[in-house]
TIPA-823736 format. One record per residue (C-alpha): residue number from 0; residue in one letter; chain; x, y, z. Coordinates in steps of 0.02 Angstrom, whole numbers, plus 32768, in hexadecimal, padded with zeros to 4 digits. Layout:
# TIPA-823736
NUM, A, A, X, Y, Z
...
# end
This chain:
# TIPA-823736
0, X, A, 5D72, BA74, E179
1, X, A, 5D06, BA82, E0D2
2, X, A, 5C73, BA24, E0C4
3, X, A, 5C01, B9EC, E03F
4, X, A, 5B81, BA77, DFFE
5, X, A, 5ADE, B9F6, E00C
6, X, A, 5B01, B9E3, E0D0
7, X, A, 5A7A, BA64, E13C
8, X, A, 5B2A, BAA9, E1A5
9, X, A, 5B7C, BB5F, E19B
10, X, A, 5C27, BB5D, E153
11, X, A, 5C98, BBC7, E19C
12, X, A, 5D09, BC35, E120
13, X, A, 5DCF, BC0A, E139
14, X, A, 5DDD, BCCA, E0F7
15, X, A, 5D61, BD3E, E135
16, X, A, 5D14, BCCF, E1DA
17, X, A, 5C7C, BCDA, E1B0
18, X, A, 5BF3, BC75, E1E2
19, X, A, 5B98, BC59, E146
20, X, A, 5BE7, BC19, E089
21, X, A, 5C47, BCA4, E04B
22, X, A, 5C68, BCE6, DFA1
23, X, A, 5D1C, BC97, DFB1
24, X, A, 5CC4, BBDE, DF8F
25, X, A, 5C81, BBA8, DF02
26, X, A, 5BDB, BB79, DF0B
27, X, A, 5BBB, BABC, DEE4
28, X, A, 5C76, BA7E, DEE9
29, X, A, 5D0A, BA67, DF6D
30, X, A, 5D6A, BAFB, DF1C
31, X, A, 5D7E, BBB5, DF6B
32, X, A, 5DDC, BC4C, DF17
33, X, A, 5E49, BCB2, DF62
34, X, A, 5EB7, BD29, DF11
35, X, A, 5F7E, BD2F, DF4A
36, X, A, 5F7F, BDB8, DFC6
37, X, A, 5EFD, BD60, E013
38, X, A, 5F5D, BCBC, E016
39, X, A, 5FF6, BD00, E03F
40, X, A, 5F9C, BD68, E0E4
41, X, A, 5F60, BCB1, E10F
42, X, A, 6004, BC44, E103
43, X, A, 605B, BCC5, E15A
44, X, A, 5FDC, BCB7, E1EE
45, X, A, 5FF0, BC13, E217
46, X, A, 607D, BB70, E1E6
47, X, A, 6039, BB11, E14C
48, X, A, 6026, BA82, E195
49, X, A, 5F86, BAD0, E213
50, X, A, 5F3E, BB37, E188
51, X, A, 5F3F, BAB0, E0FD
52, X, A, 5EAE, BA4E, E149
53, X, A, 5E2D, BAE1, E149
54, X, A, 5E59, BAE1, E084
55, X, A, 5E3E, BA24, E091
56, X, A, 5EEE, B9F8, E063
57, X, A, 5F88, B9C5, E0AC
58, X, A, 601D, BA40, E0CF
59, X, A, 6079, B9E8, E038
60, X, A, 5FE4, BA11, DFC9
61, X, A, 5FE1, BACF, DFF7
62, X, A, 60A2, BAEC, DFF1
63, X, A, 6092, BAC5, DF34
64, X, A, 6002, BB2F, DF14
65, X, A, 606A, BBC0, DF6F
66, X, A, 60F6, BB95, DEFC
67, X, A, 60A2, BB84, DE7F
68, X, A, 6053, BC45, DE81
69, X, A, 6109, BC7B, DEB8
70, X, A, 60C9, BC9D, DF7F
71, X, A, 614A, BC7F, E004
72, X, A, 610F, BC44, E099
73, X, A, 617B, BC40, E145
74, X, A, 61ED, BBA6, E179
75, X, A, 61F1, BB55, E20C
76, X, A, 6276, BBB3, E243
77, X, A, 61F4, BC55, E23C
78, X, A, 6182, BBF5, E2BB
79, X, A, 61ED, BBC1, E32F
80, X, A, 6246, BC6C, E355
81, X, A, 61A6, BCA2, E364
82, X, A, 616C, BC20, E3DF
83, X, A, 6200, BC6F, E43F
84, X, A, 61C8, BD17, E43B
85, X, A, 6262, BD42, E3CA
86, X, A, 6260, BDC8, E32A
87, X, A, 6239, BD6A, E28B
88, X, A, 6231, BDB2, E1E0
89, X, A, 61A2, BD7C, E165
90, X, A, 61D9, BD4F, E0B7
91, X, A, 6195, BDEE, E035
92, X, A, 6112, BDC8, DFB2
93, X, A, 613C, BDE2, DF07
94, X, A, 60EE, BE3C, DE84
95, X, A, 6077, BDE3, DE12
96, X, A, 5FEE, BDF4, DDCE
97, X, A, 5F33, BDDC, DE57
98, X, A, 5EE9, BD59, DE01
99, X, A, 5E83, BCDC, DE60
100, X, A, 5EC2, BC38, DE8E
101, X, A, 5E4E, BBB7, DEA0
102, X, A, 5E64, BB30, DF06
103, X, A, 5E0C, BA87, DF0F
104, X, A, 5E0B, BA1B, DFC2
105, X, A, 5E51, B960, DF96
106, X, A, 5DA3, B8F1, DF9E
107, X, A, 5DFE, B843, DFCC
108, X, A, 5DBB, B7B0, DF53
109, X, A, 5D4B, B733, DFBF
110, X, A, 5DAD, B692, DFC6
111, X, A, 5D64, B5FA, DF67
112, X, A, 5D42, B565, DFC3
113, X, A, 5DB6, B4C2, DF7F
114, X, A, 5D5C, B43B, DF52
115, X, A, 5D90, B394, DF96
116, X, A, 5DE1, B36F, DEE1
117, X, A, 5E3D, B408, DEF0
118, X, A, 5E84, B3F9, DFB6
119, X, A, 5EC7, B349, DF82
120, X, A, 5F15, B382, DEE2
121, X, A, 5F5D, B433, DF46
122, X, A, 5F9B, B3BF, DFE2
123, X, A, 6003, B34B, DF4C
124, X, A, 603C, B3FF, DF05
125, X, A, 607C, B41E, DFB5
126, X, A, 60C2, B37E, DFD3
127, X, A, 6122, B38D, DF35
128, X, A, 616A, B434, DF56
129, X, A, 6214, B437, DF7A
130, X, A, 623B, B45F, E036
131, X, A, 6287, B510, E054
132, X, A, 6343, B501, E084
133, X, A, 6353, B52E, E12E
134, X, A, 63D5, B592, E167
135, X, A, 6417, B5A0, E21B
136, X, A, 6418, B655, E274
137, X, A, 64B3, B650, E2A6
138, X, A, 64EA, B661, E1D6
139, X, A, 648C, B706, E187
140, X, A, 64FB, B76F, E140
141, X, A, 6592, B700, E174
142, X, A, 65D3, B6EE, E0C4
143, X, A, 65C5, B7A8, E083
144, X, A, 6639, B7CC, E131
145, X, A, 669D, B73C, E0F4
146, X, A, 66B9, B78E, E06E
147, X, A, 66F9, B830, E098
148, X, A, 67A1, B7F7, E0C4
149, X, A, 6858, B830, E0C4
150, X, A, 68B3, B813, E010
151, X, A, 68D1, B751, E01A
152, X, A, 6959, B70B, DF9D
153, X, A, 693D, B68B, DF44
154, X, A, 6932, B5F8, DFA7
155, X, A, 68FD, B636, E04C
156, X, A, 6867, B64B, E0BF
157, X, A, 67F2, B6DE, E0D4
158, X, A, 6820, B758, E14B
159, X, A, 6788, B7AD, E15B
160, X, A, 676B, B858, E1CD
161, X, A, 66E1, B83B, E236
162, X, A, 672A, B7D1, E2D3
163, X, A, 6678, B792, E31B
164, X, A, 6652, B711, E2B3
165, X, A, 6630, B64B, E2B5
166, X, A, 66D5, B5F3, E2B1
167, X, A, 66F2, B5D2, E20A
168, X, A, 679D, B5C5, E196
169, X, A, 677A, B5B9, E0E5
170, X, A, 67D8, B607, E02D
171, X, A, 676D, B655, DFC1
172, X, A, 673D, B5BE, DF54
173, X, A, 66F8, B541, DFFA
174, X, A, 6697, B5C4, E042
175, X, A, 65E9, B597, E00C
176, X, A, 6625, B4CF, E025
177, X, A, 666A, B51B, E0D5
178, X, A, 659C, B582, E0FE
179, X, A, 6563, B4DD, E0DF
180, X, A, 659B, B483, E135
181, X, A, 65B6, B4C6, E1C0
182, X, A, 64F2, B4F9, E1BE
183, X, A, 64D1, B43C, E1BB
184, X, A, 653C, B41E, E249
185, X, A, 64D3, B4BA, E295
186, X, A, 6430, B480, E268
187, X, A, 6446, B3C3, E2AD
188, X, A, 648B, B423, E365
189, X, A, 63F4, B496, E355
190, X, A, 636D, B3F6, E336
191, X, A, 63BA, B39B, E3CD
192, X, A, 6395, B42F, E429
193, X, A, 6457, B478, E440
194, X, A, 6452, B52B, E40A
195, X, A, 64F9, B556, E3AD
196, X, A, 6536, B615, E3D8
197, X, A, 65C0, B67E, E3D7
198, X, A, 65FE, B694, E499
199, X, A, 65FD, B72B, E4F3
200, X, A, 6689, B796, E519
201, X, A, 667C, B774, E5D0
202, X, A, 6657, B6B1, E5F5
203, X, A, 66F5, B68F, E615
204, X, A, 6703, B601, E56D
205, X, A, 6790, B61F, E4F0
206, X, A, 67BD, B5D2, E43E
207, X, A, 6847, B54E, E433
208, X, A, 68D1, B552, E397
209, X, A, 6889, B500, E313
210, X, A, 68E9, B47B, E2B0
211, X, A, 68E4, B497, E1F6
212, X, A, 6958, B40C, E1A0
213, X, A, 68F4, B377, E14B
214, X, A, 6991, B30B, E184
215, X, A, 69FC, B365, E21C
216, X, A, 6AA6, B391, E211
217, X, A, 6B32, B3BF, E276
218, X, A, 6B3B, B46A, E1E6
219, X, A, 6ABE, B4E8, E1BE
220, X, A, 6AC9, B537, E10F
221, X, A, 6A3B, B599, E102
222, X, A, 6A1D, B630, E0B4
223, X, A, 6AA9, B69E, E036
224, X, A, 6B3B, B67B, E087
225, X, A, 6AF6, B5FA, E103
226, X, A, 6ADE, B69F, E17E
227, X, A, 6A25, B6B0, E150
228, X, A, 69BE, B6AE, E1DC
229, X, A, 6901, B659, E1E4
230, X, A, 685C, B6CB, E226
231, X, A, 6802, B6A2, E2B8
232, X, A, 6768, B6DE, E312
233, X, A, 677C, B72F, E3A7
234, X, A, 6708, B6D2, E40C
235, X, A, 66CE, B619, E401
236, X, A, 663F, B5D1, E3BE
237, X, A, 65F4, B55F, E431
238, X, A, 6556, B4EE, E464
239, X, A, 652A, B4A9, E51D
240, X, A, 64FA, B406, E53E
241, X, A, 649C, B42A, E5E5
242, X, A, 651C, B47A, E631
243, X, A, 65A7, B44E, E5DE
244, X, A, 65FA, B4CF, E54F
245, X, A, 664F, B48A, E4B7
246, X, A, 669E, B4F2, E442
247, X, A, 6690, B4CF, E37E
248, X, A, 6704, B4FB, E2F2
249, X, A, 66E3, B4D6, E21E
250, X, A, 679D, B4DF, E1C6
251, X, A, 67CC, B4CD, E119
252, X, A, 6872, B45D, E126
253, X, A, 6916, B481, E0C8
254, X, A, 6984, B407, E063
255, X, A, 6A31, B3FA, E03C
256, X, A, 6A4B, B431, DF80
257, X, A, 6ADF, B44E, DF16
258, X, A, 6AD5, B4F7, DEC6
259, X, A, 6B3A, B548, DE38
260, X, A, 6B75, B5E9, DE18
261, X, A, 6B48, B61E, DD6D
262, X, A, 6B25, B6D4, DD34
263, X, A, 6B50, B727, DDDC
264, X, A, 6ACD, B6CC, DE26
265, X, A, 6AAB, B619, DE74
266, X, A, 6A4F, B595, DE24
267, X, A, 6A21, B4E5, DE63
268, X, A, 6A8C, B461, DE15
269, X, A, 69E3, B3FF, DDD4
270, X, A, 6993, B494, DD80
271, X, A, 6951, B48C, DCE1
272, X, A, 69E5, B527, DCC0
273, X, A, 6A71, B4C9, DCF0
274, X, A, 6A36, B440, DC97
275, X, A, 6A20, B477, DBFF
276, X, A, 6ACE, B4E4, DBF3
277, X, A, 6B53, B489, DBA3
278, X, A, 6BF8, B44F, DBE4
279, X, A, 6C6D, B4D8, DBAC
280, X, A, 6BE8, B560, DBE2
281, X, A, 6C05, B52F, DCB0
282, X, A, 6CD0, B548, DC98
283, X, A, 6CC4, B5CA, DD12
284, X, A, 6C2F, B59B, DD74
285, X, A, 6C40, B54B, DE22
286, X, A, 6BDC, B4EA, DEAD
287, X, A, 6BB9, B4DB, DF53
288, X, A, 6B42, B4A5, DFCB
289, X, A, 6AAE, B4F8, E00B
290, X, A, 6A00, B4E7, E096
291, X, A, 696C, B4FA, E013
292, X, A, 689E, B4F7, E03A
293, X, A, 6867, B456, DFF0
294, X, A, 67BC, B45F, DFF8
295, X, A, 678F, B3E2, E082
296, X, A, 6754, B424, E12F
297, X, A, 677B, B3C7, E1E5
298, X, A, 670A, B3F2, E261
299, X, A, 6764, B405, E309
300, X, A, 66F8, B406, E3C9
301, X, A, 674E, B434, E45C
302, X, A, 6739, B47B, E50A
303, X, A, 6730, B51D, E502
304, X, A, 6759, B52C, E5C0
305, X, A, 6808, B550, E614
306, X, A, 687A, B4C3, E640
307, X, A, 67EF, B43B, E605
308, X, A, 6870, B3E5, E578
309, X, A, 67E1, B38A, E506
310, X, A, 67CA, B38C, E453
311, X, A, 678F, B32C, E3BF
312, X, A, 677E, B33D, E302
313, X, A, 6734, B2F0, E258
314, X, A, 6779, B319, E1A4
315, X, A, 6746, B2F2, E106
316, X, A, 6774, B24C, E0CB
317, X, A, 677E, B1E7, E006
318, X, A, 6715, B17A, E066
319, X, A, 6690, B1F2, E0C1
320, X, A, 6669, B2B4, E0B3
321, X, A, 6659, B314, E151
322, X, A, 65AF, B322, E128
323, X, A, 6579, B26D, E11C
324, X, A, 65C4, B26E, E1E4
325, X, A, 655C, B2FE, E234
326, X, A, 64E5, B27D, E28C
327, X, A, 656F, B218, E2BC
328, X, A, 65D2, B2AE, E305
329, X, A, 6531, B317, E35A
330, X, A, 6522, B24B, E3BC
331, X, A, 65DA, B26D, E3D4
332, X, A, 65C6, B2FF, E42D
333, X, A, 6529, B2C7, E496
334, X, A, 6593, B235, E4D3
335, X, A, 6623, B2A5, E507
336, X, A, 65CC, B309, E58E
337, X, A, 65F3, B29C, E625
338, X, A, 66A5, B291, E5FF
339, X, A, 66B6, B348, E5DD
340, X, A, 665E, B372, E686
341, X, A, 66D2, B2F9, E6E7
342, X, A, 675A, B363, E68A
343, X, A, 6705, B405, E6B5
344, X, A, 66E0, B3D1, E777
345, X, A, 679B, B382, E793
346, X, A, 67E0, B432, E742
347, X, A, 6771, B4A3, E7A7
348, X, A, 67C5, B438, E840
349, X, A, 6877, B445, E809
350, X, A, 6851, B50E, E7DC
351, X, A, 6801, B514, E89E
352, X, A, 68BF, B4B4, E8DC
353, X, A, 690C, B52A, E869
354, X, A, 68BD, B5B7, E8AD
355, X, A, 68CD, B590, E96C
356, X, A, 69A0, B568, E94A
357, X, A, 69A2, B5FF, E902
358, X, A, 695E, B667, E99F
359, X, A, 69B0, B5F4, EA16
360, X, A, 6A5F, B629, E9A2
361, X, A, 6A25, B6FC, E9AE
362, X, A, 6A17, B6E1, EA5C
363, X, A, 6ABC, B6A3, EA68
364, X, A, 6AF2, B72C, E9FE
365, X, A, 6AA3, B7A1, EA6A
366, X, A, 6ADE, B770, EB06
367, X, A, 6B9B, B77B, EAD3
368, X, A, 6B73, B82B, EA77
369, X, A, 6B39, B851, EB2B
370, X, A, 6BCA, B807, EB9E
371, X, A, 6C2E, B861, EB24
372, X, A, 6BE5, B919, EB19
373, X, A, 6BE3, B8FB, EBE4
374, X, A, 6CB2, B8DF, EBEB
375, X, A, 6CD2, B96D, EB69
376, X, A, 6C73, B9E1, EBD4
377, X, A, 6CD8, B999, EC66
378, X, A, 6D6F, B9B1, EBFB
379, X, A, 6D48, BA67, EBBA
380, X, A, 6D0A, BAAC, EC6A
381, X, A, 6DB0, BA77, ECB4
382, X, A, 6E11, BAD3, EC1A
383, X, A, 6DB4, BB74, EC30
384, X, A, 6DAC, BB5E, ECFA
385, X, A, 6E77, BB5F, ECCC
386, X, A, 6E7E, BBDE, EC5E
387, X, A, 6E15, BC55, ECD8
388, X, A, 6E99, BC3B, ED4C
389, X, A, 6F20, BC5B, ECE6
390, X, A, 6ED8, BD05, ECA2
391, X, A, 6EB8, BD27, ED4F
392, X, A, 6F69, BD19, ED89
393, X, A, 6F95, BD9C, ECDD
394, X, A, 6F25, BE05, ED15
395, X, A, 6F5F, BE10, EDC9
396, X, A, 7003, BE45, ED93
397, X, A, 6FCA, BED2, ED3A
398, X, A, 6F63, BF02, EDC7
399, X, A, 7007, BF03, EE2A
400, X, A, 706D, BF5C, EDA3
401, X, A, 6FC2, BFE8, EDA5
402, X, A, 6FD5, BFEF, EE71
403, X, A, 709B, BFFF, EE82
404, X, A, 7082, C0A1, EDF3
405, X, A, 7002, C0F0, EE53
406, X, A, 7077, C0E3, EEEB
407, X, A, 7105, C127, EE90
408, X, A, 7082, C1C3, EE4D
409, X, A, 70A4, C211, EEF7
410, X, A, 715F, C240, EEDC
411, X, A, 7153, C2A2, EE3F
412, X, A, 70F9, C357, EE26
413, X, A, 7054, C38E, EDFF
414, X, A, 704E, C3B2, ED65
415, X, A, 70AB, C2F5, ED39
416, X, A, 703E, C2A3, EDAD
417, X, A, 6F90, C2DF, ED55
418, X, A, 6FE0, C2A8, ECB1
419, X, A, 701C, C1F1, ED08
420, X, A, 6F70, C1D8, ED67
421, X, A, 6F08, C202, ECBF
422, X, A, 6F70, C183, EC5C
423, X, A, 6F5F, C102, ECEF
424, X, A, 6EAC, C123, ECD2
425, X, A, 6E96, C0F3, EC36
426, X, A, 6F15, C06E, EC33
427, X, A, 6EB9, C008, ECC1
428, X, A, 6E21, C023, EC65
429, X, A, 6E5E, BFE2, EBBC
430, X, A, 6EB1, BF43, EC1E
431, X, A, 6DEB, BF23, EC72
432, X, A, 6DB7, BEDC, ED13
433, X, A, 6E27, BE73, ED78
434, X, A, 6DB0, BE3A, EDF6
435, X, A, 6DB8, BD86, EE01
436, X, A, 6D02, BD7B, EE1C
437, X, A, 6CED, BDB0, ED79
438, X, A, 6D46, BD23, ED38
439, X, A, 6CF1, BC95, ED9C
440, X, A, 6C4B, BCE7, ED6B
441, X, A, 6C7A, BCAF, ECAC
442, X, A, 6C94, BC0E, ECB5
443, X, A, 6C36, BB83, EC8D
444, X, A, 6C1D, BAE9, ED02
445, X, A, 6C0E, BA3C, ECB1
446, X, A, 6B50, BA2C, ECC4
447, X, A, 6B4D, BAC9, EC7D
448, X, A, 6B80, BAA5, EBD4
449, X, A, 6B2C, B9F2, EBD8
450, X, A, 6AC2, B998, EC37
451, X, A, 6AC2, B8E3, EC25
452, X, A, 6A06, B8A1, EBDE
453, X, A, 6A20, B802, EC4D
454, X, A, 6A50, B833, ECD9
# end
C-alpha cells in the first residue's frame, strides 16, 4: 500500500520490490510513473482487482487507466483456467508510443461532521424521499420473457417461449397492470411470511385449468376461429401455509364482443373504425361473436394437490379493483388452511383405500392368471403327451416296413442286395430314431411348463 512521504516507514516499490522509495514515485505526492510495458508486465501478473490496491485504487479505477493507454489486461476467464492448471493465452500489447503514465492513489475526502441543524434537516430530506418500489424476486426479468412470445393476433394472450414462469395470462396491453399486480399479491404473501415460488418438477403438485370468461358460458369463442388455445406454465406457482400448498394463478379475463369483418380483417363492433365508417361502406362487412382480453384480471387459488377439489377466485369489479382486495384475500387464504388440510388428510385416506382395493383387485388378477397358466399347462402336456404317442405309433410302422425289407434282402443276389441294404441305410437314417424313449424324453410334464406361485 502507498503511504504518505512525511511518515519515518520504507515503502515498498509495486515495480521493482525494493525496500526503499524508488525512482517510480514521485517524491512528495501519491503519484508513481510507470511506463506501459511496465504496466502491462504488472496487470498481466496478477487480476486487477489484487493489484489495484498497491496503486491505491480500486480494480474499477485501474481498468480505465489500462484502457485508457490502450493495455489489455486478462479476464476472468484467463484466471480461472489458470487456477486449473489449464493453457491460457495472454492478450498482446500493442504498439504505442513508451511514454510514462502517471498514476495518482484516490486520497478519500475526510467526512464532515453534521451539525445538529443539519441531521434534523437531512432526517426530513429522508423522510420526504419517496420509498423505492419494491419488487418481488419471483418477477425480474418476467416481462422481457413475457414478451418474447409466439405471433398473437389481435385479440389474444401472449404465448410466450419460456415454460418456467409465474402463472400469469395477460395480452400485450395488461401486462405491466398484470406485473403489478400480481407483485402486490406477492409482496403481501411474502410480509406474512408465505414465500410464493414456482414448484418443482418432482413434488408431486400440478396446475388446475384455469377459467378465463368474466361471465361463464356453456361456449368458448376464443381466439381466430374460436380454436385458439391459451398458454400456461408448466408448473404451478404456489405458497405453503405450514404445511399446506396452495397454488396461485393471475388471468386476464375475456368478454363476449361482436366483431366485424371489414378490410379482410376483424374489427370490434365499438371501435372508433367501425364507428366512424358510414352506412353504405359496411354493405359487405359482417359480424360475429368473439372471447376478447378485457383488461381486468381474476385471481384464482386452488389446491395444487391430486384429487383435493378446492378452489376460489376474486376479479375485478365496477365496485372494487383486485388490488383494493389483496388484504382481504392474503386473510382469505390464512383462514382456508384447516379446511384444506381436512381435504388433504380425508384424500390421502381415500388414495390409501384406493390403493389397498387396488392390490387386493391385482391379487385377484393374479391368482386367476395363475389357476389359469396351471390348466393350460395341464391342457398342453396332455396334447403333446398325445401327440408323442401318435408319432410313436408312425414311427413303429416304418420300423416294421424297414425290418420286413431287410428280411426280404436275403432272397435276392449280391450285387442287388449291397445296392438294397445301402438305400435301407440311408432311408432309416433320413426317417430318424424310433425309439420310444426318445419320445418320452421330449416331453414336457405340467409342472414343467408352470408351476403354480400358490401352491
Amino acid at each position: 500500500m502507498l503511504q504518505s512521504p512525511g511518515e519515518n516507514t520504507a515503502v515498498t516499490c509495486p515495480i521493482c520490490r525494493s525496500g526503499a522509495i524508488s525512482a517510480h514515485f514521485e517524491i512528495g505526492t501519491l503519484a508513481m510513473r510507470l511506463t506501459r510495458l511496465e504496466l502491462y508486465e504488472r496487470v498481466c501478473g496478477a487480476p486487477l482487482s489484487k493489484l489495484a490496491p498497491e496503486f491505491g485504487l480500486s480494480g474499477t479505477a485501474l481498468a480505465a487507466i489500462c484502457r485508457q493507454h490502450q493495455i489489455p489486461y486478462p479476464g476472468s476467464g484467463y484466471w480461472t483456467r489458470k487456477s486449473l492448471g489449464l493453457t491460457a493465452e495472454l492478450p498482446v500489447l500493442p504498439e504505442r508510443s513508451d511514454d510514462p503514465i502517471e498514476i495518482t492513489a484516490s486520497v478519500p475526502k475526510p467526512r464532515q461532521k453534521n451539525t445538529t441543524e443539519d441531521s434534523k434537516e437531512g432526517k426530513t430530506k429522508a423522510a420526504t424521499k419517496p420509498r423505492r418500489l419494491e419488487r418481488h424476486p419471483l418477477l425480474y426479468g418476467v416481462e422481457e420473457h413475457m414478451r418474447k412470445t409466439r405471433v398473437a393476433q389481435t385479440g389474444e394472450f401472449l404465448r410466450p417461449y419460456k415454460r418456467i414462469l409465474p402463472d400469469l395470462i395477460s395480452s400485450e396491453d395488461a401486462l405491466p397492470l398484470a406485473l403489478s399486480t400480481a407483485n402486490d399479491l406477492y409482496l403481501a404473501l411474502n410480509k406474512q411470511g408465505y414465500r410464493v415460488h414456482i414448484a418443482p418438477s418432482d413434488d408431486g403438485n400440478r396446475r388446475i385449468r384455469v377459467q378465463e370468461q368474466e361471465v361463464e358460458r356453456k361456449d368458448r369463442k376464443y381466439g381466430r376461429y374460436h380454436s385458439g388455445s391459451i398458454w400456461g406454465p408448466d408448473r404451478p406457482t404456489i405458497f405453503y401455509i405450514d404445511t399446506v400448498p396452495i397454488g396461485l394463478a393471475l388471468t386476464e379475463m375475456t368478454e363476449r364482443v361482436t366483431m366485424r369483418y371489414l378490410n379482410g380483417d376483424y374489427h370490434r363492433e365499438d371501435s372508433k373504425l367501425v364507428r366512424s365508417m358510414k352506412p353504405w361502406q359496411l354493405t359487405n362487412s359482417w359480424t360475429t361473436e368473439q372471447d376478447m382480453p378485457s383488461g381486468r384480471f381474476r385471481i384464482i387459488a386452488y389446491s395444487p394437490k391430486n384429487g383435493v377439489d378446492w378452489s376460489v377466485s376474486w376479479q375485478d369489479t365496477e365496485q372494487e379493483s383486485l388490488v383494493s382486495i389483496i388484504p382481504k384475500i392474503v386473510e382469505t387464504l390464512r383462514a382456508s388452511k384447516d379446511k384444506l388440510q381436512r381435504l388433504m388428510t380425508a384424500e390421502d385416506e381415500a388414495e390409501a383405500k384406493r390403493k389397498k382395493e387396488r392390490q387386493e383387485e391385482w391379487e385377484r388378477y393374479e391368482r386367476r392368471e395363475d389357476a389359469r397358466k396351471v390348466a393350460q399347462a395341464l391342457t398342453d402336456s396332455r396334447q403333446q403327451l398325445a401327440e408323442t404317442i401318435e408319432k410313436w405309433g408312425k414311427a413303429m410302422t416304418v420300423e416294421r416296413f424297414f425290418a420286413d425289407a431287410e428280411d426280404r434282402l436275403g432272397g435276392v443276389d449280391d450285387d442287388r442286395r449291397q445296392r438294397l441294404t445301402e438305400r435301407l441305410a440311408r432311408a432309416r437314417a433320413m426317417m430318424g430314431s424310433v425309439d420310444p424313449l426318445d419320445f418320452i424324453e421330449n416331453w414336457q410334464a405340467p409342472d414343467e411348463r408352470y408351476r403354480s406361485k400358490y401352491e
